[in-house]
C-alpha positions as CSV (number, residue, x, y, z in Angstrom):
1,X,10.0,-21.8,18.9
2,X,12.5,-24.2,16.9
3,X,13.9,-21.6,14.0
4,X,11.6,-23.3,10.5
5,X,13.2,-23.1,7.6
6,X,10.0,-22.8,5.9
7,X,6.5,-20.6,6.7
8,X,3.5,-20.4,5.3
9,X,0.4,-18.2,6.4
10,X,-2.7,-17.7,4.8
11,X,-4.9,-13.6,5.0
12,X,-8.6,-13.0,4.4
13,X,-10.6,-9.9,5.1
14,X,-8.8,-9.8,9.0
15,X,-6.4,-11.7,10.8
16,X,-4.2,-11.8,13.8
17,X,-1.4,-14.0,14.1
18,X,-1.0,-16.6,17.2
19,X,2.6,-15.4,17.9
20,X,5.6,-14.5,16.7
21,X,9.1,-16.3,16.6
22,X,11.4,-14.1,18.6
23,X,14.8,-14.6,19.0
24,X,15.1,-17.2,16.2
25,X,17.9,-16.0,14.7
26,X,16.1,-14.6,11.3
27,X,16.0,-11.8,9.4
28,X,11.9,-12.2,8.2
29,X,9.0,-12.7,10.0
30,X,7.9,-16.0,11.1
31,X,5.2,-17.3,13.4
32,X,3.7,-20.3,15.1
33,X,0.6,-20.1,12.5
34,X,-2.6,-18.1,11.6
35,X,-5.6,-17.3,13.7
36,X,-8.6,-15.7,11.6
37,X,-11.3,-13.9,13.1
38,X,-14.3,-11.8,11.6
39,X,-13.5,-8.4,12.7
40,X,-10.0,-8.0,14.1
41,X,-6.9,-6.9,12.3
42,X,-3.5,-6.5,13.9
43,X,-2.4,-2.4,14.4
44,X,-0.8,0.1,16.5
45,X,-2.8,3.5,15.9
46,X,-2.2,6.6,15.9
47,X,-5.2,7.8,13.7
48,X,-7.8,10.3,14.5
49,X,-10.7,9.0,16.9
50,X,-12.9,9.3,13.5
51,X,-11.1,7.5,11.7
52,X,-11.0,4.6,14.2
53,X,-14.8,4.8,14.5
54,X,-15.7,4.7,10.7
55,X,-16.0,0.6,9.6
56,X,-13.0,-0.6,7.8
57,X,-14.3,-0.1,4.2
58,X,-15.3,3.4,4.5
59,X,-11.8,3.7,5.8
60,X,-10.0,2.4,3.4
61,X,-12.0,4.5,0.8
62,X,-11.2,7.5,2.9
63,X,-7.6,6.5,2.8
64,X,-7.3,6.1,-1.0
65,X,-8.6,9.1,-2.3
66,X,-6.3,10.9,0.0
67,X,-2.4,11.8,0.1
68,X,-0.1,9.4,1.6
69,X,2.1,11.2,4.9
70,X,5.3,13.3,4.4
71,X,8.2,12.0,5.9
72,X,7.7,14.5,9.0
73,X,4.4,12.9,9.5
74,X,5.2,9.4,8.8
75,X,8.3,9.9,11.3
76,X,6.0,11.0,14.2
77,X,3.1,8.5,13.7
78,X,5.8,5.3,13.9
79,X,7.6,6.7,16.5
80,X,4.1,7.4,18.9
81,X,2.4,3.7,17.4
82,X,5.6,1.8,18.2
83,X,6.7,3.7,21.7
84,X,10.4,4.6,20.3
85,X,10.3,8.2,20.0
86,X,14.1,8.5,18.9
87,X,13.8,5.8,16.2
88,X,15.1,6.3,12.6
89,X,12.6,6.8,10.3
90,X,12.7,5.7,6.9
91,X,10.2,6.0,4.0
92,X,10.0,4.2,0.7
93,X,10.3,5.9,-2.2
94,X,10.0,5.6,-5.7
95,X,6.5,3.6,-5.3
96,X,2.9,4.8,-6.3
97,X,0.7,3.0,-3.2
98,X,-3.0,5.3,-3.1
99,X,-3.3,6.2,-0.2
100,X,0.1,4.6,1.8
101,X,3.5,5.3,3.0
102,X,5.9,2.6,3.3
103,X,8.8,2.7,6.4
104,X,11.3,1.3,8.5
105,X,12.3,2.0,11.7
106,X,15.7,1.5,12.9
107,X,15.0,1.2,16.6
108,X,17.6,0.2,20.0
109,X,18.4,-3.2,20.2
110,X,16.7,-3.5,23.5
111,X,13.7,-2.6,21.7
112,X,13.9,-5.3,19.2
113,X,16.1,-2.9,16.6
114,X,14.1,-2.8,13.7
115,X,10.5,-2.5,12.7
116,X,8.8,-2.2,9.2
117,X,5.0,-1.6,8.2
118,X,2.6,1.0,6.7
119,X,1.0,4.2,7.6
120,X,-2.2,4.9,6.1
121,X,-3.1,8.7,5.0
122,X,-4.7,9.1,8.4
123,X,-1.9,8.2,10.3
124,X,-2.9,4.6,11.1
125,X,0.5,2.2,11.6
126,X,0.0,-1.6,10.6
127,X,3.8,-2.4,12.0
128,X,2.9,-6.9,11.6
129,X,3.7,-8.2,8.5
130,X,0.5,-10.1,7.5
131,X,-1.5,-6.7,8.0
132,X,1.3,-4.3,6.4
133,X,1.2,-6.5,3.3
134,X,-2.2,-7.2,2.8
135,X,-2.9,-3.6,2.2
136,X,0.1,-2.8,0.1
137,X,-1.8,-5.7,-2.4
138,X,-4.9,-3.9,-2.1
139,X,-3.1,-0.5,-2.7
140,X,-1.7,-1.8,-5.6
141,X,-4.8,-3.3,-7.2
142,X,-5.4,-6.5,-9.4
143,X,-2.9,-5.3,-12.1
144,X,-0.1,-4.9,-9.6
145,X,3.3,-5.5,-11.7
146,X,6.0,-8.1,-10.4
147,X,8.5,-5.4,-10.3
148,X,6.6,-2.9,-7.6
149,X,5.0,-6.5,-5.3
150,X,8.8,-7.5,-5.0
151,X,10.2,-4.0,-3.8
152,X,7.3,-3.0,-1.5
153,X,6.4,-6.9,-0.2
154,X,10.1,-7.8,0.1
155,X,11.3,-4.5,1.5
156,X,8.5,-5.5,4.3
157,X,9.8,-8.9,5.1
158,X,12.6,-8.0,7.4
159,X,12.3,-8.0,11.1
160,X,15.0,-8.3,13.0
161,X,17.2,-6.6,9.9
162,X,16.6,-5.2,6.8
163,X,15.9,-7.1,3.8
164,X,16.9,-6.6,0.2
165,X,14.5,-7.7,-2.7
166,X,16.3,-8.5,-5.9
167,X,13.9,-6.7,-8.1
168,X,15.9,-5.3,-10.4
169,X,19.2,-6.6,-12.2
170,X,21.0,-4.1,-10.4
171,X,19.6,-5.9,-7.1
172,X,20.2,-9.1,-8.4
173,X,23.5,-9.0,-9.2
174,X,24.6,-8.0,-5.4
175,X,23.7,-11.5,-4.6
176,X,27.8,-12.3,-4.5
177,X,27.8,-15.9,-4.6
178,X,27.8,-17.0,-8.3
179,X,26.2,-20.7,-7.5
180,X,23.4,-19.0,-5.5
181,X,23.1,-15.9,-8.1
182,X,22.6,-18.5,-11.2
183,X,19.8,-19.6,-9.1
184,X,18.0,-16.4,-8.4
185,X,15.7,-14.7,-11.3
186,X,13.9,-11.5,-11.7
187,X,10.5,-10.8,-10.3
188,X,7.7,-12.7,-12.6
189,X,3.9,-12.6,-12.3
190,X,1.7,-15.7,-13.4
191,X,-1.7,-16.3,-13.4
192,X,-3.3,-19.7,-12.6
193,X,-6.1,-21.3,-14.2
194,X,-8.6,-20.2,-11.2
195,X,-7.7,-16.5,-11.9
196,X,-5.2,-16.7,-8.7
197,X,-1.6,-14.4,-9.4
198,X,1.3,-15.9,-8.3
199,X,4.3,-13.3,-7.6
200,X,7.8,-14.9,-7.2
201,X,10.9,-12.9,-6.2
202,X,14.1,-13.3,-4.4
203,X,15.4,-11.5,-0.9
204,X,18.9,-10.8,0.5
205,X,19.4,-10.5,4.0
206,X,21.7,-12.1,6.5
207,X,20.6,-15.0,8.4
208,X,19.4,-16.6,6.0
209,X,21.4,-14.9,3.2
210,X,18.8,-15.6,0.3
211,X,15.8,-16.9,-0.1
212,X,12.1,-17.0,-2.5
213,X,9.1,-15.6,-1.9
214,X,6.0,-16.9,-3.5
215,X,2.9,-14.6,-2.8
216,X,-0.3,-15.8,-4.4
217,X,-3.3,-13.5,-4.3
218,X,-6.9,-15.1,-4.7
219,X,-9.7,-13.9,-7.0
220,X,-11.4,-12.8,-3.7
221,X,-8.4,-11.1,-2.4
222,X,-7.0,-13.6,-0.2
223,X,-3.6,-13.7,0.3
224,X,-0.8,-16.1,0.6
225,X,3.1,-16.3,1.0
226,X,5.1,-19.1,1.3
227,X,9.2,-19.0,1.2
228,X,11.9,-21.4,0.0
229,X,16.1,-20.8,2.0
230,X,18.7,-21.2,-0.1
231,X,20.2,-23.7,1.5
232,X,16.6,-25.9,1.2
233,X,16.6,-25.0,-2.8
234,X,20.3,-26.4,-2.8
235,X,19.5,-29.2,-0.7
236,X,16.7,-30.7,-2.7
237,X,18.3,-29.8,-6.3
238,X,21.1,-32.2,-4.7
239,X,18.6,-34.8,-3.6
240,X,17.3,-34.9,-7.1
241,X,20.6,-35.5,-8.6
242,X,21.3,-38.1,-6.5
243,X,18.3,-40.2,-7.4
């Protein structure tokens, strides 16, 4: 697939994506486009047989009035969901998510070389972005701050490497090039006139170096991202002041 500067995918109740972009050269997920379906999300699991058996609600009400996994735990269930049992294991911390553990995986480069995702308390992995970032807005409920949407969602948007949400100033002021950093803001949260909140926030990573992330999330619970490269943010300010 032709590398798009630009992606945009849409998440109800369940979803599976068509494909994915690989080797395009990016650090985020991208894809081809959205396929939804009634019953199907996309997972690698590691859960108990019960747990696979229950329907999804009951699950997810299982899931948050339980613990999320240790790192031990965590550790094992990536490393059996994504068939890399030497991988580096890494856990976000410093989040409140009922019920979730957020990781990375550094994996071997013939592998793909990195992986990020969720574990639920039962030890279910949701390692595709779509999936992994749907629940992390459920976790977090409908008063979900700016500040924890950009760490979590952001921190979840690398694929091939991993990403860097500005969501503090301390973040933001590692974005080194001044024209670029003027541009960049703190995470904000808005709510439109049909009740939808939009989340906007800024990402580091290398190829490409910078870029927004709008993530709109439905009165129903539907959600949406859609992000904006640098370099398409420059090139349309300068269209504008050459008009």
């Amino acid at each position: 697939m032709a590398p798009s500067n630009r992606w945009r995918f849409g998440l109800v109740a369940a979803l599976t994506w068509a494909a994915f972009a690989a080797g395009c050269g990016g650090c985020r997920h991208r894809t081809d486009g959205a396929t939804e379906t009634g019953e199907t999300s996309e997972r690698t699991t590691s859960g108990t047989p019960e747990s696979r058996d229950k329907p999804a609600d009951a699950v997810r009400r299982g899931h948050e009035e339980r613990e999320p996994m240790d790192q031990q735990a965590v550790t094992k269930a990536v490393r059996a969901a994504i068939g890399a049992p030497t991988a580096e294991v890494t856990v976000l911390e410093g989040v409140n998510l009922p019920g979730l553990s957020v990781y990375s995986a550094q994996i071997s480069a013939s592998r793909g070389g990195y992986s990020t995702g969720v574990v639920t308390a039962a030890g279910e992995v949701f390692s595709k972005f779509p999936e992994s970032a749907r629940r992390v807005m459920d976790a977090l409920g409908p008063d979900a701050g700016a500040v924890p949407v950009a760490r979590v969602v952001g921190f979840l948007e690398g694929s091939v490497d991993p990403t860097y949400p500005a969501y503090n100033q301390v973040e933001l002021d590692k974005i080194l090039k001044p024209a670029w950093r003027s541009r960049a803001a703190l995470p904000t949260v808005s709510k439109a006139a049909d009740g939808t909140r939009v989340y906007e926030y800024w990402v580091r990573c290398g190829e490409p170096p910078l870029w927004r992330t709008r993530l709109s999330v439905a009165p129903g619970g539907g959600v949406s991202i859609s992000t904006d490269d640098i370099w398409d943010i420059e090139a349309d300010e300068d269209d504008e002041d050459g008009e």
